[in-house]
MARKOL-79443 format. One record per residue: residue in one letter; x, y, z of N, C-alpha, C in turn. Coordinates in steps of 0.2 Angstrom, whole numbers, padded with zeros to 4 digits, always signed. Example, Ala and Ser with C-alpha at 12.3 -4.5 7.8 and 13.67 -1.06 7.14 Angstrom:
REM residues 2
A+0066-0028+0039+0062-0022+0039+0066-0016+0039S+0064-0011+0035+0068-0005+0036+0064+0000+0039
REM end
This chain:
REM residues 175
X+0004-0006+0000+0000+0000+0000+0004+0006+0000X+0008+0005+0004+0014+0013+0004+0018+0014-0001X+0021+0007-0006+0022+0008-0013+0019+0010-0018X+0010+0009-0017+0006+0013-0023+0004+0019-0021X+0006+0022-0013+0005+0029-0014+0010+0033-0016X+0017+0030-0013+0022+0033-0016+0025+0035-0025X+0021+0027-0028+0022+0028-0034+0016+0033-0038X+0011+0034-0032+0004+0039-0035+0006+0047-0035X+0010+0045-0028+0013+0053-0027+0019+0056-0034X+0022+0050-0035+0030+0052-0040+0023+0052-0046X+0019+0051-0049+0016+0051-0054+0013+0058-0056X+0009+0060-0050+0006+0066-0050+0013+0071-0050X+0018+0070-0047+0024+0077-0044+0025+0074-0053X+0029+0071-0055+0030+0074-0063+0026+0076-0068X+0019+0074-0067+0012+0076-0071+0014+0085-0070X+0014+0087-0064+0013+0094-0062+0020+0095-0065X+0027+0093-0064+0031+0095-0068+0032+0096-0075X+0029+0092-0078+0029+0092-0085+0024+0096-0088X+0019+0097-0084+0017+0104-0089+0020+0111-0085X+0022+0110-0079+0026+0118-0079+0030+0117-0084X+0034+0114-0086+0038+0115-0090+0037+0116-0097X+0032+0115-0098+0030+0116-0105+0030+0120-0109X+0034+0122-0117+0034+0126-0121+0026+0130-0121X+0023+0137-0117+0019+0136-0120+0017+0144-0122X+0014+0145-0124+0012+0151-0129+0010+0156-0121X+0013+0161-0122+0012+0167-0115+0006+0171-0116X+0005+0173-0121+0001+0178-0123-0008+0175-0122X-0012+0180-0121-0016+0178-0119-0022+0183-0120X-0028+0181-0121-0034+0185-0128-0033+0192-0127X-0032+0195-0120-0030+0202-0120-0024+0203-0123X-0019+0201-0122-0013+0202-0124-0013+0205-0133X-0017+0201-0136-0018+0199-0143-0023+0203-0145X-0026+0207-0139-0031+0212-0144-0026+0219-0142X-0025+0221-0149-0020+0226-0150-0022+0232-0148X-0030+0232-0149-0035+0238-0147-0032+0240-0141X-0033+0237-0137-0033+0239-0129-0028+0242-0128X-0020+0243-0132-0014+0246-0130-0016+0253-0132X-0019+0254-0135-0021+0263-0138-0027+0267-0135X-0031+0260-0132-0039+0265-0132-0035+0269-0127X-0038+0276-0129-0042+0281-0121-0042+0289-0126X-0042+0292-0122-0041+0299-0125-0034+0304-0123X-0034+0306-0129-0027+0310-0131-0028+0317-0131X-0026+0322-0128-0025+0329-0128-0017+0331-0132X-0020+0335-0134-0011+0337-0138-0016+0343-0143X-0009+0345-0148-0011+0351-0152-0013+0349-0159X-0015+0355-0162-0017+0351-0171-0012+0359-0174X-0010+0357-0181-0006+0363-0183-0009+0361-0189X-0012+0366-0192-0015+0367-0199-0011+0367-0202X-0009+0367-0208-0003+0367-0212-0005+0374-0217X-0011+0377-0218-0010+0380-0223-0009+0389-0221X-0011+0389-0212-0010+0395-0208-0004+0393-0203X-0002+0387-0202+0002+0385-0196-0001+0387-0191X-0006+0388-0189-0010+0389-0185-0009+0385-0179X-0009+0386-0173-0009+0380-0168-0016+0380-0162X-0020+0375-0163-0024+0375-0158-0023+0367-0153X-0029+0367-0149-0030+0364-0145-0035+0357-0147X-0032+0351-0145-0038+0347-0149-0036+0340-0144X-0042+0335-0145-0043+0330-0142-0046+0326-0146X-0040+0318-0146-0043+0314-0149-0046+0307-0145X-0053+0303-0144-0054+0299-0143-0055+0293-0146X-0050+0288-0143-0050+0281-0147-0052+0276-0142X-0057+0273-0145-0062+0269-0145-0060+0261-0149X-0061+0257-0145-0060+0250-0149-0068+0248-0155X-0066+0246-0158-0069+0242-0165-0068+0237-0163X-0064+0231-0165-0064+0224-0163-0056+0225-0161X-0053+0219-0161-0046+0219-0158-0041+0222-0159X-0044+0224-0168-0036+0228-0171-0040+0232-0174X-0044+0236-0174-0047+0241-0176-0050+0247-0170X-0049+0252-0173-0051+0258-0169-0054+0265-0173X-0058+0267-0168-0060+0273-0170-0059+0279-0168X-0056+0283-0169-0054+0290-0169-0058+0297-0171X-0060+0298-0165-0065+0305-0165-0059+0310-0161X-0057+0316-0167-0054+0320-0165-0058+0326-0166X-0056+0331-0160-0061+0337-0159-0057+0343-0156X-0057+0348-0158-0057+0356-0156-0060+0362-0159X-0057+0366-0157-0060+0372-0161-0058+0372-0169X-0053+0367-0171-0053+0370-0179-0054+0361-0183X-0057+0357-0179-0057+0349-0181-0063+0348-0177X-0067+0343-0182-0071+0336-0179-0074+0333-0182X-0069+0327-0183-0069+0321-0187-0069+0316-0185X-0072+0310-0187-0071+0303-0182-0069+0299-0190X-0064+0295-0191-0061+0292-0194-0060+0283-0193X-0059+0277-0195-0059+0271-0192-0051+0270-0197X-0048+0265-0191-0042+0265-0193-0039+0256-0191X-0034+0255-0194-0032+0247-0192-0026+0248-0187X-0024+0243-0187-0019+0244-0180-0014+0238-0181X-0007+0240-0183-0002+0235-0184+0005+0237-0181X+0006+0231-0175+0014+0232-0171+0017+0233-0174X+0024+0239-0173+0028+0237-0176+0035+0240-0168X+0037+0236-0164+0042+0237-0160+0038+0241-0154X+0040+0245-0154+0037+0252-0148+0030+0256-0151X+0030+0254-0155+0025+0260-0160+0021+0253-0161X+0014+0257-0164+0008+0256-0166+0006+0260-0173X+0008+0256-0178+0007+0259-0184-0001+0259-0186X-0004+0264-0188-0011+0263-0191-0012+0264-0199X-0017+0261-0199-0018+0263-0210-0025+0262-0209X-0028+0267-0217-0033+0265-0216-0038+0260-0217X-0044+0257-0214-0046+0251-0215-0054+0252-0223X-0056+0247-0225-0059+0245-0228-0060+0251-0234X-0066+0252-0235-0067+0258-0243-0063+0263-0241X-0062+0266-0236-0054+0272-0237-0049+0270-0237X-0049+0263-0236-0041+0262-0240-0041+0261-0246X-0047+0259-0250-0047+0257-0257-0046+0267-0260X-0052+0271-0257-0052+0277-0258-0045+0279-0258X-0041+0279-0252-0033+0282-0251-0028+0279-0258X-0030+0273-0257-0023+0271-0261-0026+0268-0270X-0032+0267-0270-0033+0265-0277-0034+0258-0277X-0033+0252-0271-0032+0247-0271-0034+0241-0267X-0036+0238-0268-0039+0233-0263-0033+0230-0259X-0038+0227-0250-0034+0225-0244-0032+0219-0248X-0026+0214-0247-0026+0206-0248-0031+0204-0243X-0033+0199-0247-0038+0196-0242-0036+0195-0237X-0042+0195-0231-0041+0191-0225-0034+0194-0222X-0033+0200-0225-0026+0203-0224-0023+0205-0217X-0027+0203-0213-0026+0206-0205-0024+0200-0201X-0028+0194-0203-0025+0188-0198-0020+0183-0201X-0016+0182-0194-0010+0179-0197-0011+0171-0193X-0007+0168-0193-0008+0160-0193-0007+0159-0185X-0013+0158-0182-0014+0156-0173-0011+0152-0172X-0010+0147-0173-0004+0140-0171+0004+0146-0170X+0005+0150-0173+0014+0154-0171+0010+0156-0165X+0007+0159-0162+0006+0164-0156+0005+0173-0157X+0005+0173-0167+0006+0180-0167+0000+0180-0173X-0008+0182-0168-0013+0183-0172-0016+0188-0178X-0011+0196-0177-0012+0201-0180-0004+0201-0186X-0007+0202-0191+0000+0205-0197+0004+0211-0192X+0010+0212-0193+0014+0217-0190+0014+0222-0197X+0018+0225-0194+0018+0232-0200+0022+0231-0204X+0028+0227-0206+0031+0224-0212+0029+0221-0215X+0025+0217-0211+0020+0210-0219+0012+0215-0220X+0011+0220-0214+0005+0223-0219+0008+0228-0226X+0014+0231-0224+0016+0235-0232+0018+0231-0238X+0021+0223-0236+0023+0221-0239+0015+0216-0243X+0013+0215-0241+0006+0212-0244+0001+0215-0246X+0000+0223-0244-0006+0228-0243-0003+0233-0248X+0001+0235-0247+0004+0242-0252+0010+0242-0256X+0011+0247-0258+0015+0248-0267+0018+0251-0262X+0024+0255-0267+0028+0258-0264+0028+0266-0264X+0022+0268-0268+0022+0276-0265+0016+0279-0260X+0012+0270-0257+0007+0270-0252+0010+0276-0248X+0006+0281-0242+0010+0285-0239+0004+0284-0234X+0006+0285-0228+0003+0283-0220+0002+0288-0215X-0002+0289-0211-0002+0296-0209-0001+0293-0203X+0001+0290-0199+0002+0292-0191+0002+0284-0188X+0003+0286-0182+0007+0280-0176+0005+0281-0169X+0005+0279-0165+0004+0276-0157+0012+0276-0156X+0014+0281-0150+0022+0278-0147+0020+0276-0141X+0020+0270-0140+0016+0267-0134+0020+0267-0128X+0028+0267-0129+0034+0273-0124+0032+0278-0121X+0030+0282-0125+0030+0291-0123+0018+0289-0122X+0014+0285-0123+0008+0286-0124+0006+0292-0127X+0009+0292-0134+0006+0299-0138+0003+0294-0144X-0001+0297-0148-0002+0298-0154-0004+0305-0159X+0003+0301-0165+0002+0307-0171-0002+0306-0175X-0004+0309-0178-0010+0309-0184-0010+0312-0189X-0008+0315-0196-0010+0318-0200-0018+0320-0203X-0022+0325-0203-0028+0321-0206-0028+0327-0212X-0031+0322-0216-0029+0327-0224-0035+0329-0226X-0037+0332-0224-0044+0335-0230-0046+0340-0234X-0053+0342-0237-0051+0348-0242-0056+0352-0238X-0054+0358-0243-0059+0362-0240-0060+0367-0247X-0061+0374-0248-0063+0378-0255-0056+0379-0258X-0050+0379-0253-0042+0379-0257-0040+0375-0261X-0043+0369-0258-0040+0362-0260-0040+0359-0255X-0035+0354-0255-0032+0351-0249-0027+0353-0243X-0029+0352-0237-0029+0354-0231-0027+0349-0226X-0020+0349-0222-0018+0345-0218-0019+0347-0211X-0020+0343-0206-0019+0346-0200-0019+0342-0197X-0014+0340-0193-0008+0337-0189-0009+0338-0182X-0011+0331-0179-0013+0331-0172-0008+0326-0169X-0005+0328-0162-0001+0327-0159-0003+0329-0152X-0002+0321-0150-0007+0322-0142-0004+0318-0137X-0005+0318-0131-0003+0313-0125-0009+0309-0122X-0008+0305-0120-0015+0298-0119-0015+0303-0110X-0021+0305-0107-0023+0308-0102-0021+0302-0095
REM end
């Protein structure tokens, strides 16, 4: 009898060893939703390009699904809400834009299913070099980034107005 508890004990103690040891994937459903590293709200400045004007503005980002967000930036010389994708690259957060305004911006359709990458590795979202390198041509151009270091994001937003076209450049700090 003290033999089959002892050989029950030495079975269970390597069971519990053998999966502490296990190669296993760290990351976990939060971790993988890229959303969550960006949401909240940003205060910072917008600089008009066509007066270098500088006012005061506030952007809120709101999650879409994991790798998607929405962006409502607001002041006195802005208010626009814009939807954007979301792709690591190191420290930063690269954004481009998602569905008909990407085809509008760049002329082009997304590769398909262009956003998910192969679960089995542990890395569910495309990073920012396999989305340029599958999504974009070479004179694609990008407006802005998440520095997840410093919790700022930049923005470019480009629009028209009766001159023509109209940039105005939002730079903020996460509150």
């Amino acid at each position: 009898m003290k033999k089959t508890i002892n050989v029950l004990g030495f079975a269970i103690l390597f069971m519990v060893f053998a999966m502490a040891s296990c190669n296993k994937n760290t990351d976990t459903p939060e971790d993988n939703n890229i959303a969550n590293k960006v949401t909240g709200v940003y205060d910072g400045n917008l600089i008009i390009s066509s007066s270098n004007s500088v006012t005061f503005a506030t952007s809120n980002i709101s999650r879409i699904n994991d790798y998607t967000i929405q962006v409502h930036c607001f002041g006195d010389s802005i208010d626009t809400t814009i939807f954007l994708e979301l792709y690591p690259n190191g420290n930063q957060m690269m954004v481009c834009s998602n569905d008909t305004s990407f085809f509008n911006e760049y002329g082009h359709e997304h590769y398909q299913n262009h956003h998910m990458m192969n679960s089995s590795s542990g890395n569910y979202y495309m990073n920012w070099g396999q989305h340029l390198e599958t999504d974009h041509q070479a004179n694609d151009i990008h407006h802005g980034y998440f520095d997840l270091t410093q919790h700022q994001f930049k923005y470019d937003f480009e629009m028209e107005n009766s001159s023509g076209n109209l940039s105005k450049q939002f730079a903020g700090t996460r509150k």
